[in-house]
C-alpha positions, 0 to 999 in steps of 0.5 A: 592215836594222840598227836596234834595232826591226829587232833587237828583233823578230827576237829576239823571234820568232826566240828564240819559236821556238827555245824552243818558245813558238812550236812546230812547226806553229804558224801566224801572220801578219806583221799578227799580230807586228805586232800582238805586237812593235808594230813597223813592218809593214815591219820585221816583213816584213824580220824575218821574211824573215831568219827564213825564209832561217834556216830557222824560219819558211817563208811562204806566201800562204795559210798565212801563217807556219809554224814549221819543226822544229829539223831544218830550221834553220840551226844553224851561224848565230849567230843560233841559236846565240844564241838556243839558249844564252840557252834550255832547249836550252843544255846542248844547245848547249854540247855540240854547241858542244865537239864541233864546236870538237873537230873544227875547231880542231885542224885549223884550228891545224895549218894555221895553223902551217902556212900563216901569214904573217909579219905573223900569226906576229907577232901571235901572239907578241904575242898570247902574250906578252900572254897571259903576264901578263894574270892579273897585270895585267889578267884582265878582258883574257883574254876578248879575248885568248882570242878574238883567238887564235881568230880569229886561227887560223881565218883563217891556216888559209887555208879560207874554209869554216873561217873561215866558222865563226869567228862560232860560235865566237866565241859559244862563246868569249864564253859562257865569259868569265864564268868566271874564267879558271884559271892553266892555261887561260892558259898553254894560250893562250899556248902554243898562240899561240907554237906556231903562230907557230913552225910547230909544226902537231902541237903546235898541234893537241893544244893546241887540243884539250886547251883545248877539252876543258877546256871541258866540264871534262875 
């Protein structure tokens, strides 16, 4: 189910409980969120069947709808990571964000230097050469491009379990497009696509880590 109501709720009550207006513990009811959010009965069902399976909520016939702690939720899922960037456990976030992208990306660039196909070695040049001029033509670009990079390296890592992580770091891209890309940055870009384009894994893997790094500042 895709519709605005169904995504509505499922913000609604997912963010609820990851901000903590919904703690651990707490007890409610699909006819109570219903009541709250003014949705279908059946949207709030599918809502929360989504919530359940993400691990914040768990069901029963009895007790209704019991918030999980943090400890059992599924942290990787975009969803969670969303509604923990948009709250107070944002500084949080950000940082387990670097320290997974730390761990991850090196490596998914050194194997995509390593295993990428013609067509993706293409598309990485152009994605550099691209990335060469986008301050001076079109810096509103730099955000797309910066994530293409990204996508384009977890999938030419040839590990499914790595691209599987793609959408998380989608998120972490995009939470950054707001800050005005710096000259630097791009050049880093650029030559981390031109670097797995060549098959060059190790310079490919530093790269990736100095731009992670320089998320957080160092």
């Amino acid at each position: 189910m895709s519709s605005p109501a169904f995504g509505r709720v499922l913000d609604h009550v997912g963010a609820a409980v990851v901000t903590g207006d919904l703690p651990a513990g707490a007890r409610t009811s699909v006819d109570a969120l219903v009541e709250e959010t003014l949705a279908s009965r059946s949207i709030v069902r599918e809502a929360t069947r989504v919530l359940v399976a993400l691990g914040l909520l768990t069901a029963g016939p009895r007790v209704g709808l019991v918030v999980q702690p943090a400890t059992r939720w599924n942290l990787l899922d975009p969803h969670v990571v969303r509604w923990r960037l948009a709250g107070p456990d944002r500084a949080a976030q950000l940082r387990e964000l670097r320290e997974l992208r730390t761990a991850v990306e090196p490596v998914a660039a050194r194997a995509a230097a390593r295993r990428a196909d013609s067509a993706t070695r293409t598309r990485l040049r152009d994605l550099a050469t691209a990335l060469d001029t986008v301050l001076d033509t079109a810096p509103g670009d730099f955000s797309r491009l910066d994530a293409a990079l990204h996508s384009e390296l977890l999938h030419a890592a040839g590990n499914p379990m790595l691209v599987t992580l793609g959408a998380v770091v989608a998120l972490a891209v995009r939470d950054r497009a707001e800050v005005p890309p710096r000259r630097l940055d791009v050049r880093l870009h650029a030559d981390l696509a031109r670097s797995v384009a060549d098959g060059d894994d190790d310079l490919a893997g530093g790269l990736v880590a100095r731009i992670v790094r320089r998320t957080s500042g160092e």
